[in-house]
Structure formats: C-alpha cells, structure tokens
C-alpha positions in Angstrom: 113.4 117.4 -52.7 112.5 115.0 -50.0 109.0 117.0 -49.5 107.7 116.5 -53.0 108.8 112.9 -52.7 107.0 112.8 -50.0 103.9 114.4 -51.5 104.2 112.2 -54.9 103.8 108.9 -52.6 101.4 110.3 -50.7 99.3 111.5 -53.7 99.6 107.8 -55.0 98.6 106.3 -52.1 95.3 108.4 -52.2 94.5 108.0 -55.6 93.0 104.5 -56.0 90.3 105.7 -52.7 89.5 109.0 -54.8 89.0 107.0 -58.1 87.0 104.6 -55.6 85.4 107.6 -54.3 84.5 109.1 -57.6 83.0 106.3 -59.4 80.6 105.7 -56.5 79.5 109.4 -56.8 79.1 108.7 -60.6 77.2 105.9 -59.8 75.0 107.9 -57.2 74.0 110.8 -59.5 73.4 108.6 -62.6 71.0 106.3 -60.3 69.0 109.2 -58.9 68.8 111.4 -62.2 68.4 108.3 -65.0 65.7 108.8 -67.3 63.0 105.9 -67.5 59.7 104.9 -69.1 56.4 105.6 -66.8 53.7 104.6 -66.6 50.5 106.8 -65.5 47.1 104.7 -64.2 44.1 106.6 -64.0 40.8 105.4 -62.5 37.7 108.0 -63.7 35.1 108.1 -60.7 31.4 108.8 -62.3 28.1 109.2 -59.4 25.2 110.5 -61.2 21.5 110.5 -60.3 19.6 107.3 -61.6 15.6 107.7 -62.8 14.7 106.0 -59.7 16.5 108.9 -57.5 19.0 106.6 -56.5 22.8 107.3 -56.8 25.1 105.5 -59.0 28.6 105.3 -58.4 30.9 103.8 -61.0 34.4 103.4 -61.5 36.3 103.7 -65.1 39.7 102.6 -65.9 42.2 104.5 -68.0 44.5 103.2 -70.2 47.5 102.2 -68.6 49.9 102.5 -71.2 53.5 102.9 -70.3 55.0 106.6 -71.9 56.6 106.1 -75.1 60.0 107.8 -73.8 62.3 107.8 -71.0 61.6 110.3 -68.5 62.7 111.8 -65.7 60.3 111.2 -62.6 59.8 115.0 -62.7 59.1 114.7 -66.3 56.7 112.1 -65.4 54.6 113.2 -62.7 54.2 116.7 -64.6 52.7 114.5 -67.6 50.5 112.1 -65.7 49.2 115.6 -64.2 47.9 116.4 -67.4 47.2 113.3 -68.1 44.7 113.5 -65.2 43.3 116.4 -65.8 42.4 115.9 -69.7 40.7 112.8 -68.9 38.7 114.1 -66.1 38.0 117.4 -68.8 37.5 114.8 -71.7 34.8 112.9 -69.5 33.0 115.9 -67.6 32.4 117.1 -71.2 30.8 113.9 -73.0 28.8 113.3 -69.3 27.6 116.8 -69.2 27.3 117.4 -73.2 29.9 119.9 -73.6 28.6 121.6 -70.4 25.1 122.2 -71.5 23.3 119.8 -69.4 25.2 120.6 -66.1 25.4 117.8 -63.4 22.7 117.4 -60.7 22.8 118.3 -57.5 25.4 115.3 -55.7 26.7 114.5 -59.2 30.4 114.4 -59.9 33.6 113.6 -61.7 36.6 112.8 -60.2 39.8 111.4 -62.1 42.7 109.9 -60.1 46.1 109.3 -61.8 49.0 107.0 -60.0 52.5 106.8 -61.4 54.1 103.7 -61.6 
C-alpha cells in the first residue's frame, strides 16, 4: 500500500511539469505548422534588341497581391512557383506572338517570384 502511495504523490508532483511540458509542445507545433496568407512578388526581366542594334533591358513588376487564403509555407511556395512560371509563359507568349516571331539572338525572358 505504501508503494502506490508513493507512486500517486509522485505522479502528482510530475504532473503540473508534463502539463507545462505539453502545452509548450502544442504551442511549438501550432507555431511551425499554422496556416497564413502569402504573398508572392514577381519582377518580369524583358532584353530585346532595339532598331538601333542596341539592347534593352527592362524590368516589370507583378502584382503583389497577397493570396486570398491561409497557407501553409509549402502551400505557398508550390503556388508562387506557378505563379512564376505563368507569368513568365503569359509574357514570352504576347513578346514573341504566341511563338511565331521567336526572340533574337541575346533576347530573353526571365520571371523572378519572392515569397513574402
């Protein structure tokens, strides 16, 4: 009888440090793994060959509008992935005319995406 006296109190005295314990791990896990809204920033860089035979390089913003839902980072990155690659698709086609005038030689497209 005295051992599972003895086991009782000692299982009491541990509890508040496991409750302790377990709320911080709670805490942990819901801190890495929370869902929240993104936001993916694309830049569009555009060189083409000018009439004079001159390079141009310019630089086009994307929109940088924040994802309508929460996300997990995961989530996010896999979207502003696409993200980057439909706008650099979208803009090679209207530069190149659906593909039928193909870029010169030193031309080119290149889309950059950043989640924030």
């Amino acid at each position: 009888m005295d051992f599972i006296k003895k086991l009782i109190v000692l299982r009491n005295h541990n509890a508040p440090k496991m409750k302790k314990t377990f709320q911080l791990l709670t805490c942990i896990v819901c801190l890495t793994s929370c869902k929240k809204i993104y936001t993916c920033e694309c830049n569009t860089t555009y060189t083409y060959l000018q009439v004079d035979n001159t390079y141009k390089t310019e630089v086009y913003p994307g929109s940088n509008t924040a994802y309508s839902e929460k996300m997990k980072k995961k989530q996010a990155e896999s979207a502003c992935a696409h993200e980057q690659n439909a706008i650099e698709t979208n803009f090679t086609n209207g530069v190149t005319s659906e593909g039928t005038v193909p870029f010169k030689k030193g031309e080119s497209v290149s889309t950059s995406c950043e989640l924030h």
